[in-house]
C-alpha positions in Angstrom: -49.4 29.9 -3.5 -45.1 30.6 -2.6 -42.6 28.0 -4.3 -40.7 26.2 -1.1 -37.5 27.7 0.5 -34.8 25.3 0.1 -33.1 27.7 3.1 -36.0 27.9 4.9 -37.7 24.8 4.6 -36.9 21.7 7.4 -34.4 19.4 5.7 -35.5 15.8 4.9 -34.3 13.8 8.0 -33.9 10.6 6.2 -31.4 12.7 3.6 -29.9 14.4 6.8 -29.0 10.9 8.4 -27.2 9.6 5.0 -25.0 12.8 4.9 -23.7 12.5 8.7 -23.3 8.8 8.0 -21.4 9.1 4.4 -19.1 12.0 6.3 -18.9 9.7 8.9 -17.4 6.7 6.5 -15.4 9.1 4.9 -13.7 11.2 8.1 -10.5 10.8 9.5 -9.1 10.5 13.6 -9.6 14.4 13.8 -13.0 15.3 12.3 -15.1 12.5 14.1 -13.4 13.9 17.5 -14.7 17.2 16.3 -17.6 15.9 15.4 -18.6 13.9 18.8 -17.3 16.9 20.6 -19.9 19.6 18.5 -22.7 16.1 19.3 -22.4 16.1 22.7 -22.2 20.3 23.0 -25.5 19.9 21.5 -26.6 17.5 23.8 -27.5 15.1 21.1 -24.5 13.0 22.1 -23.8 11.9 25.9 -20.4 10.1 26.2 -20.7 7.6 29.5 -17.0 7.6 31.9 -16.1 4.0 31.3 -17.2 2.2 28.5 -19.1 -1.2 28.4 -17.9 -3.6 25.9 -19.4 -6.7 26.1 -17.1 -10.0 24.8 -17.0 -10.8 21.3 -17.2 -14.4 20.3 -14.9 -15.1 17.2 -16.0 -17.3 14.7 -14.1 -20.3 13.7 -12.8 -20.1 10.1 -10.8 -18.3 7.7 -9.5 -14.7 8.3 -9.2 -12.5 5.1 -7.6 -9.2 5.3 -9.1 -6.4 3.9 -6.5 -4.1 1.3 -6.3 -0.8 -0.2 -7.0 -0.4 -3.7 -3.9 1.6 -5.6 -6.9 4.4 -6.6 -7.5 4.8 -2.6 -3.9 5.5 -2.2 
């Protein structure tokens, strides 16, 4: 019986969706334009001419803003 191919052998696509999302979280202005632009090349990504947004309803309370740690700086 032959050992698997870790280059040859289909990727996990459960592991494949928590990479793209962690680079994702973790990507600056430039790469995700890169990226969308290399998605919809592929076809796996199809960008419509005007956006929909529908209207978000705020919710009444308190508003705390998010900061920085030092470490992140």
């Amino acid at each position: 019986m032959q050992q698997p191919c870790p280059h040859c052998d289909q990727p996990d696509m459960s592991l494949l969706r928590l990479v793209l999302i962690g680079e994702i979280l973790c990507a600056d202005e430039t790469l995700l334009v890169l990226l969308a632009d290399l998605l919809q090349q592929a076809g796996l990504l199809h960008l419509s001419e005007e956006p929909t947004v529908l209207p978000v309803r705020r919710q009444k309370g308190t508003v705390h803003a998010l900061q920085r740690s030092a470490s992140d700086r």
